[in-house]
C-alpha positions in Angstrom: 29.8 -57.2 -6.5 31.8 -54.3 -8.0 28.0 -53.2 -10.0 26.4 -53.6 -6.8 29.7 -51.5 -4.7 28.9 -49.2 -7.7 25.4 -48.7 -7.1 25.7 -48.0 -3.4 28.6 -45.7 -4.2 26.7 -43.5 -6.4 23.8 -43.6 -4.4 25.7 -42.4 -1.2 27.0 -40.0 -3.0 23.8 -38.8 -4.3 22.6 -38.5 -0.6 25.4 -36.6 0.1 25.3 -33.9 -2.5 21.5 -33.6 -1.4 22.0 -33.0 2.2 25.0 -30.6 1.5 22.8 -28.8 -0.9 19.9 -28.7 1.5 22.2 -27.5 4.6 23.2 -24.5 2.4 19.9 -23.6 1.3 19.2 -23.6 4.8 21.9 -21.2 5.7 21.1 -19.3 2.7 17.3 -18.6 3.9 18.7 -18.1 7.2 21.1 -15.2 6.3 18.0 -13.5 4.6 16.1 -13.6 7.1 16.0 -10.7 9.7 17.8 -11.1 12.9 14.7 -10.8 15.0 13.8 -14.4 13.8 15.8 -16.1 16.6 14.9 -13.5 19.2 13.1 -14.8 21.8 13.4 -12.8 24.5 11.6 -9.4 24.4 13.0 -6.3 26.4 11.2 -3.2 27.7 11.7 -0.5 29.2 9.1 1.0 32.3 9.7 4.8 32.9 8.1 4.4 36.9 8.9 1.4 39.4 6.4 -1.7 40.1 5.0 -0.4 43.5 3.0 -4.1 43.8 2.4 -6.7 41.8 -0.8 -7.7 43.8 -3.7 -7.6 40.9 -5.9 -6.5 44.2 -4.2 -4.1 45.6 -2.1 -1.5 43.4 -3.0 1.0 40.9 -0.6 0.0 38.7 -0.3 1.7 35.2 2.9 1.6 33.9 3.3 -2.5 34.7 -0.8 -3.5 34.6 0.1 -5.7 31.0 3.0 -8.0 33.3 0.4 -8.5 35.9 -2.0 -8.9 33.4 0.1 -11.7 32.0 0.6 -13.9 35.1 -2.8 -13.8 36.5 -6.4 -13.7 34.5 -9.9 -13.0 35.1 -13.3 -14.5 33.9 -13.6 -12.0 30.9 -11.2 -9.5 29.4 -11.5 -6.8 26.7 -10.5 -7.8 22.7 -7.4 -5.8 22.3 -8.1 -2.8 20.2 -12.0 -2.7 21.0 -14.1 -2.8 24.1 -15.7 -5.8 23.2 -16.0 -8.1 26.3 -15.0 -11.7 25.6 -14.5 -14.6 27.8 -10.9 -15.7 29.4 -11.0 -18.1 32.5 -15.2 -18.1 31.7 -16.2 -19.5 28.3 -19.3 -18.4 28.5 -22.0 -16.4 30.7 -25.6 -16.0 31.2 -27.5 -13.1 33.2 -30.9 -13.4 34.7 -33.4 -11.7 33.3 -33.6 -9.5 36.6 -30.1 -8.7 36.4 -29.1 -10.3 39.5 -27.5 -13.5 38.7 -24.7 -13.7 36.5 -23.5 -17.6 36.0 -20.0 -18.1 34.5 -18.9 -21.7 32.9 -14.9 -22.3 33.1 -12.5 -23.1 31.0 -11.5 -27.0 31.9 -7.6 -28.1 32.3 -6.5 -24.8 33.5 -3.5 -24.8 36.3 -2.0 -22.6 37.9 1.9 -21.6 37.7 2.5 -24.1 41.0 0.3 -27.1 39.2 -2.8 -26.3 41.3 -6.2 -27.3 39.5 -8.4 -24.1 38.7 -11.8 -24.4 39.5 -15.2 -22.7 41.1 -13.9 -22.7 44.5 -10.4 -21.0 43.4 -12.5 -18.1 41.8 -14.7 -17.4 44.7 -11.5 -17.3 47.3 -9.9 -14.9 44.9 -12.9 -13.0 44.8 -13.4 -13.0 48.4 -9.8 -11.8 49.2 -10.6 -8.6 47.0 -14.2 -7.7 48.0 -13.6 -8.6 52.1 -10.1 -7.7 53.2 -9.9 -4.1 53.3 -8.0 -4.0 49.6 -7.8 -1.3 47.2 -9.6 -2.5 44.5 -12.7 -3.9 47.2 -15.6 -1.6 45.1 -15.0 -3.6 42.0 -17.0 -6.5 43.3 -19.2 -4.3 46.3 -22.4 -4.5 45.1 -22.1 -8.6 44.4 -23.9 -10.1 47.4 -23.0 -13.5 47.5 -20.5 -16.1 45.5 -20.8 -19.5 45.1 -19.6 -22.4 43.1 -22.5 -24.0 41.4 -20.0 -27.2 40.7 -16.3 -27.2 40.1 -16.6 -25.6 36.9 -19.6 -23.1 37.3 -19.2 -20.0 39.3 -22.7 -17.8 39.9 -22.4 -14.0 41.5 -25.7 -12.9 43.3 -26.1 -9.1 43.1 -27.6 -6.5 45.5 -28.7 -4.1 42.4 -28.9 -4.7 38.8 -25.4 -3.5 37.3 -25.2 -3.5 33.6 -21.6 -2.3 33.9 -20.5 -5.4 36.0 -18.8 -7.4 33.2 -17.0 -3.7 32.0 -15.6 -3.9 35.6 -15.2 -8.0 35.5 -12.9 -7.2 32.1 -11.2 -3.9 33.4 -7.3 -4.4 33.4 -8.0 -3.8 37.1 -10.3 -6.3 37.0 -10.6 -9.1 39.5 -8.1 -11.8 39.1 -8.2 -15.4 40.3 -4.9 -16.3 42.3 -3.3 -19.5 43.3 -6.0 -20.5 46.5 -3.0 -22.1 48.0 -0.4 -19.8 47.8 -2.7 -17.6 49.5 -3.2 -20.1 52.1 0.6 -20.5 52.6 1.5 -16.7 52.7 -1.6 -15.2 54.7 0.4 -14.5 58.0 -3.1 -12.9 58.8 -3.0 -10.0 56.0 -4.3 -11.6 53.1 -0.9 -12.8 51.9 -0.7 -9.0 50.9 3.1 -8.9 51.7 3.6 -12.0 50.3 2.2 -10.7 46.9 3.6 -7.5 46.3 6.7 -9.0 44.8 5.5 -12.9 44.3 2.9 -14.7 42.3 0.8 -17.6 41.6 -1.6 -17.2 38.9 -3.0 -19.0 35.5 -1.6 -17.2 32.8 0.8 -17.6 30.0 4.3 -16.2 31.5 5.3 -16.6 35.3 7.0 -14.2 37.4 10.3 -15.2 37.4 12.5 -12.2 38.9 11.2 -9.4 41.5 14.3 -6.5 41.4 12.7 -3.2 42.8 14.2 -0.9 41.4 16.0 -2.5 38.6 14.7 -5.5 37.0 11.5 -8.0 36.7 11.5 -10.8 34.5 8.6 -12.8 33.4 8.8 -16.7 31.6 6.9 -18.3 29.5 4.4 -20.7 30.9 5.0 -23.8 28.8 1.8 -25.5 30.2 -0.5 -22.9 29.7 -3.7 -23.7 28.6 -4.4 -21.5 25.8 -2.6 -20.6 22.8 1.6 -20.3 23.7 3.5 -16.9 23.4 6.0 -16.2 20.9 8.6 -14.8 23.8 10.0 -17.0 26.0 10.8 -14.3 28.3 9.9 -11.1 28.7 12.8 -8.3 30.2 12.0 -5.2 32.1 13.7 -2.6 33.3 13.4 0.5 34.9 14.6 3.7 32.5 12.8 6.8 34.1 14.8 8.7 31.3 13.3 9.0 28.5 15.8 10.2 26.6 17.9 7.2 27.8 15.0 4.9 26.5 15.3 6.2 23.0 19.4 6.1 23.1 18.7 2.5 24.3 16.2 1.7 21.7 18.5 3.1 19.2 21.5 1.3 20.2 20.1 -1.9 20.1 19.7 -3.0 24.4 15.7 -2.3 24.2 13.2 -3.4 21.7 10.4 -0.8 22.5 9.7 2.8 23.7 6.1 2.2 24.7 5.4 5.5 26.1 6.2 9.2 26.1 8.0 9.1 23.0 7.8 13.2 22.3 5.6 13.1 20.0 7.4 16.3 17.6 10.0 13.4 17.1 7.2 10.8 15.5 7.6 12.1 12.4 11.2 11.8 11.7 12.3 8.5 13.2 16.1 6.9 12.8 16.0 4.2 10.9 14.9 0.2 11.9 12.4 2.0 14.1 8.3 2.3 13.6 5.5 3.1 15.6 2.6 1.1 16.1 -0.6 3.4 17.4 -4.2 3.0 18.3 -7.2 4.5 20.0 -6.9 4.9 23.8 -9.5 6.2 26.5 -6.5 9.3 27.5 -8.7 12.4 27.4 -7.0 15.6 28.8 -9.5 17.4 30.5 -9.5 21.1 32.6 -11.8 20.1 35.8 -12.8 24.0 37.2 -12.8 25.1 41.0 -15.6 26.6 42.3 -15.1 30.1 42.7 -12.9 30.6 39.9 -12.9 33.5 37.8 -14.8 30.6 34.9 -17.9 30.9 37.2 -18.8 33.9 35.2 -20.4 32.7 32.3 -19.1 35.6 30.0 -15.6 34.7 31.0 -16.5 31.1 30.9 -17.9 31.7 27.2 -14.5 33.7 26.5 -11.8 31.6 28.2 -13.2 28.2 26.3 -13.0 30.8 22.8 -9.3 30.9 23.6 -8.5 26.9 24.8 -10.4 25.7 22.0 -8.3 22.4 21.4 -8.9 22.4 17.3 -6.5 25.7 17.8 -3.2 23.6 19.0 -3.7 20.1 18.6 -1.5 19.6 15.5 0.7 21.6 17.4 0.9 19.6 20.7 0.1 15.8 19.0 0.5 15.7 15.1 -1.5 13.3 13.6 -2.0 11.6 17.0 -5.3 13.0 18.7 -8.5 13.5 17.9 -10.4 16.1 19.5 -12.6 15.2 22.6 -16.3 14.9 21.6 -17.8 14.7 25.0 -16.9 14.6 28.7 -16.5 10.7 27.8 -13.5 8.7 25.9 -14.7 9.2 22.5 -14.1 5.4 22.4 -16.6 4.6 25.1 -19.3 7.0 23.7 -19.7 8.9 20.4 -22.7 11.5 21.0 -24.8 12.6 18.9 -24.5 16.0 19.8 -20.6 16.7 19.8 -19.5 19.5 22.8 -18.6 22.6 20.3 -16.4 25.3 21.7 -17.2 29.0 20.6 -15.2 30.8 17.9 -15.7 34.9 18.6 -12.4 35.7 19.4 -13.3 39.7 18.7 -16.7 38.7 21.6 -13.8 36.8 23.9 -11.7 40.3 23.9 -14.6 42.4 24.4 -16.0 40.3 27.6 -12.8 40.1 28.8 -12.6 43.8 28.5 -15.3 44.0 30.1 -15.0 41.9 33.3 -11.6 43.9 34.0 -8.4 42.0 34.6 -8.6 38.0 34.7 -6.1 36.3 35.6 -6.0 31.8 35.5 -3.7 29.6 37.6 -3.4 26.2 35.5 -2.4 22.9 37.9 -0.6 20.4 35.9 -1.1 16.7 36.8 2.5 15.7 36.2 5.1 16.7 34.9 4.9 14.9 31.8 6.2 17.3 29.1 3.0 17.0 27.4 1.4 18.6 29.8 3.4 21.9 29.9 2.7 21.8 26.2 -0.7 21.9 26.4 -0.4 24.3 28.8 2.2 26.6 27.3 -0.2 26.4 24.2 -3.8 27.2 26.1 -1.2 30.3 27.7 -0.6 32.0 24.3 -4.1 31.6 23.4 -5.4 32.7 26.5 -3.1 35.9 26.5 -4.3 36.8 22.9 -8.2 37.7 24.6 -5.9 39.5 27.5 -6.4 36.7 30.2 -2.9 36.5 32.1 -2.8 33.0 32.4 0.2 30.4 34.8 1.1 27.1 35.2 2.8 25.0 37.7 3.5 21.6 38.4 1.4 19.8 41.4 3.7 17.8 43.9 3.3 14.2 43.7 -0.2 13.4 44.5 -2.0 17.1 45.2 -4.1 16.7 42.6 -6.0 14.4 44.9 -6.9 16.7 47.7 -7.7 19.6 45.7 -10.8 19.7 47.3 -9.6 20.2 50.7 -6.5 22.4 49.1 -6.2 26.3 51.1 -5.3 27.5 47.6 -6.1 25.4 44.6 -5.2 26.5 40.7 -8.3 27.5 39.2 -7.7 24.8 36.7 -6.4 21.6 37.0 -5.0 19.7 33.8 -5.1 15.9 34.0 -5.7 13.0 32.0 -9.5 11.5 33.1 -9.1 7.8 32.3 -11.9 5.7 33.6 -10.7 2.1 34.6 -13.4 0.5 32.4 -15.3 1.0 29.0 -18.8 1.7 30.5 -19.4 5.2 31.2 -20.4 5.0 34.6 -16.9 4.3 35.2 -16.4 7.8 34.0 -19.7 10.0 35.3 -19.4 8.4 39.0 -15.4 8.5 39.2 -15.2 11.8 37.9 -18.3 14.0 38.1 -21.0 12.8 40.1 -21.0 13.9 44.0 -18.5 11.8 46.1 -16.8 10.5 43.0 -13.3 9.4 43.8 -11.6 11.4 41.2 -13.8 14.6 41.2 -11.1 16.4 41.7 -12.8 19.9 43.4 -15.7 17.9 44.7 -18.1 19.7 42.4 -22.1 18.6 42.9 -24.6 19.0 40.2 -27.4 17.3 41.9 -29.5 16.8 38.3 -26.9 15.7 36.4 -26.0 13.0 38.6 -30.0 11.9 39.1 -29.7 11.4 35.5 -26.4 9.2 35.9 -28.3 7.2 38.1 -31.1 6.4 36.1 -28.5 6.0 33.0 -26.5 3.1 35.3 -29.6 1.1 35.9 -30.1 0.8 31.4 -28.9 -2.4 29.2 -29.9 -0.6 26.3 -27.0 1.2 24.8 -28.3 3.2 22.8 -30.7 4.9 25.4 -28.1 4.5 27.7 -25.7 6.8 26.3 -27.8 9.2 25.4 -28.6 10.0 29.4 -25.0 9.4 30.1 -24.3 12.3 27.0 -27.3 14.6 28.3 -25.6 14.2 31.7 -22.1 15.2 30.0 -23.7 18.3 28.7 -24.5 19.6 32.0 -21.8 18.7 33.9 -19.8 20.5 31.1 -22.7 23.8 30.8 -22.1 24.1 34.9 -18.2 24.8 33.9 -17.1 21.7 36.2 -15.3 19.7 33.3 -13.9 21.0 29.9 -12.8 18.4 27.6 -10.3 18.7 25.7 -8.7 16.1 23.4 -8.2 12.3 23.1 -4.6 10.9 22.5 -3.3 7.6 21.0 -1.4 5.2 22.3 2.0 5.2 20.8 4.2 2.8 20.7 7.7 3.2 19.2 10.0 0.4 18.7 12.0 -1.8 16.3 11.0 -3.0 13.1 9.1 -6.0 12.4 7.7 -6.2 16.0 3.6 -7.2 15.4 0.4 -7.9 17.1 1.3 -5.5 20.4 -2.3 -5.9 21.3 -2.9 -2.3 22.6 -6.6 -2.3 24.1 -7.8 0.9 24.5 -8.7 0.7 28.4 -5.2 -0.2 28.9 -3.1 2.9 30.2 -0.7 3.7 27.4 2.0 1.7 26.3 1.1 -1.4 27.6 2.3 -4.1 25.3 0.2 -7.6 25.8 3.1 -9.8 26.2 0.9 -13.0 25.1 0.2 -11.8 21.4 3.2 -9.3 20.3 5.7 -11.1 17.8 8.3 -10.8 15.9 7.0 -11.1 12.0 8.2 -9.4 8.4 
């Protein structure tokens, strides 16, 4: 007995010492390990307010990656690249005339109210967008007719052959499939629009949780999503229109991210536990002409473009964190073979500015985005060294949209032209072509355009582009557009925050909430 009491004794004791020892390792590997390992619960700032959270029926920019986390589409873009991959489709076919595009869902996907996805869900959502009146309507105008093949097969009928339809099917402004009865429960004859501005019902992987206008949104993780689980549990956001008061936040601990406007002069010399993660983005700066401005001239045109030349001042206005434009496109939707090239005779500039007498340039800015009255305090300088007298102002809040039908319009306005999708007739027909939404002057160029047609109609890329860069040319020969230079995204934020997903048709700064981490 006392052998046997012996035994047990030693061999309690043994599993004693062991768990002791095997608690402290524990807290041993735990004190090493950075604090961010037990944070679940992501905060970021928005510099501008959530005006909707209806994926139909906002232009949201600032707040596209929370919308983009509660609701999907059929396809989406690989973040980083503008390769089109499936998301609520698993896979696709086209016919071979262009017109039929046949999408096969994803099977056990609910929505964030335990309603079963299926065909029929897809072609109400689709319907709401295309037939009630709602901003985003032309994203799905030339698709004739939708049906559900089945429950898990969903086949658009065309009017036209659209090679750029799965671009706009992927665009973060993409079509989005919501709840089919939440809309039902919240039409009150408007499409449930009210309903949805600060409510909703979708598929994917966080839910909105909190709607503060104003102040807060919070978004939680949806534990029964279908697809791989974030690592947040909940996502915070706030509204900081500050920017110095994001980086005092950021510093101090309350915020985990800066995800835009971070002046980039500061990039180089961050406080420590901070880093930046950056990436290609489709953010060209562009100078779109009016008319009759003194540019029409092609001496002064020649001259004035002598002086702006971008390679002059973009280490000064973006470190290591531009790249000069290329063409009139993203230099991540097209690379041309034939790169636009500004002239270099500064002593020729002078002398035709000499020439044509005094010439004077009144520069619009977009915003008032400090970047932009550095680019244009920079263009000045340069533009005073040829004896141009050149001024700037910032537009009022949304002038820069009726430019065309503006009494007395700058000669040149300064904007960022960022098409909504990677295929460039999301640029040429938004920005250039006649009747383009964003042609900011309402400039025609009747040839150019023909060839943007014929250019839209292409699945070849290759001969594609090279019409849509031909196009570019002449739209930028005819002084309508002057490219200027492409910008990262930047994201600044605390150390050891991974995988931020930046994709770059996103609008700057927009985190994916479903694959940023914390990680060493």
């Amino acid at each position: 007995m006392q052998t046997s009491h012996s035994r047990t004794t030693k061999r309690s004791s043994g599993r004693s010492f062991g768990l002791r020892s095997l608690v402290l390792a524990v807290f041993f590997l735990l004190s090493l390990a950075p604090a961010y390992a037990a944070n679940d619960v992501l905060r970021i700032p928005y510099v501008a307010d959530v005006g909707t959270f209806d994926p139909d029926n906002g232009f949201e920019t600032g707040a596209i990656s929370a919308i983009d986390s509660v609701y999907e589409g059929l396809v989406e873009y690989v973040p980083g690249s503008t390769k089109v991959v499936g998301r609520l489709a698993k896979s696709w076919e086209i016919s071979d005339d262009g017109l039929t595009y046949t999408f096969h869902l994803v099977d056990g996907v609910k929505f964030h109210d335990g309603t079963p996805f299926n065909a029929a869900a897809v072609i109400k959502s689709f319907e709401r967008r295309r037939d009630h009146g709602l901003i985003f309507s032309y994203s799905l105008a030339n698709v004739k007719e939708m049906r559900a093949a089945d429950t898990s097969t969903v086949v658009l009928t065309l009017v036209h052959p659209q090679p750029s339809l799965l671009d706009a099917l992927s665009s973060p402004w993409g079509p989005k499939v919501i709840s089919p009865v939440a809309l039902d429960e919240h039409d009150n004859g408007n499409s449930a629009t009210t309903w949805l501005n600060e409510h909703a019902v979708g598929t994917g992987p966080f839910k909105l949780a909190e709607f503060k206008r104003g102040q807060r949104y919070v978004l939680e993780r949806n534990d029964d999503y279908w697809g791989k689980k974030p690592f947040f549990r909940q996502i915070q956001i706030s509204v900081v229109p500050d920017i110095s008061q994001q980086i005092l936040q950021l510093q101090a601990g309350t915020i985990d991210a800066v995800p835009l406007n971070y002046p980039f002069e500061q990039l180089t010399s961050l406080p420590e536990g901070l880093e930046i993660t950056t990436a290609p983005s489709m953010v060209p700066y562009a100078l779109f002409v009016k008319p009759d401005s003194p540019l029409q001239d092609a001496e002064v045109r020649k001259a004035v473009l002598t002086a702006i030349n971008p390679a002059l001042w973009i280490k000064d206005a973006f470190g290591e964190f531009a790249t000069l434009s290329r063409s009139v496109y993203p230099n991540v939707m097209l690379d041309p073979a034939n790169p636009i090239r500004f002239p270099t005779e500064f002593d020729a500039a002078r002398a035709a500015i000499a020439k044509h007498g005094p010439v004077k340039l009144v520069i619009g800015l977009h915003s008032a985005a400090p970047t932009y009255s550095r680019i244009a305090d920079l263009m000045i300088a340069q533009l005073a060294s040829i004896g141009v007298k050149a001024t700037a102002y910032v537009l009022p809040s949304g002038a820069a949209y009726t430019l065309k039908d503006d009494k007395n319009p700058p000669d040149l306005l300064l904007t960022i032209a960022s098409p909504d999708a990677a295929h460039p007739e999301s640029q040429a027909k938004v920005f250039f072509a006649k009747g383009g939404a964003l042609n900011f002057f309402g400039r025609v160029l009747p040839e150019a355009d023909s060839i943007v047609d014929q250019a839209g109609q292409l699945t070849d890329v290759k001969e594609r582009n090279a019409l849509y860069e031909r196009a570019g040319q002449m739209y930028f020969d005819a002084g309508i557009v002057i490219p200027l230079v492409n910008v990262n995204d930047v994201v600044v934020h605390a150390k050891g925050l991974k995988d931020l997903g930046l994709r770059p048709v996103d609008p700057p700064g927009n985190i994916d909430f479903a694959t940023v981490r914390w990680g060493p």
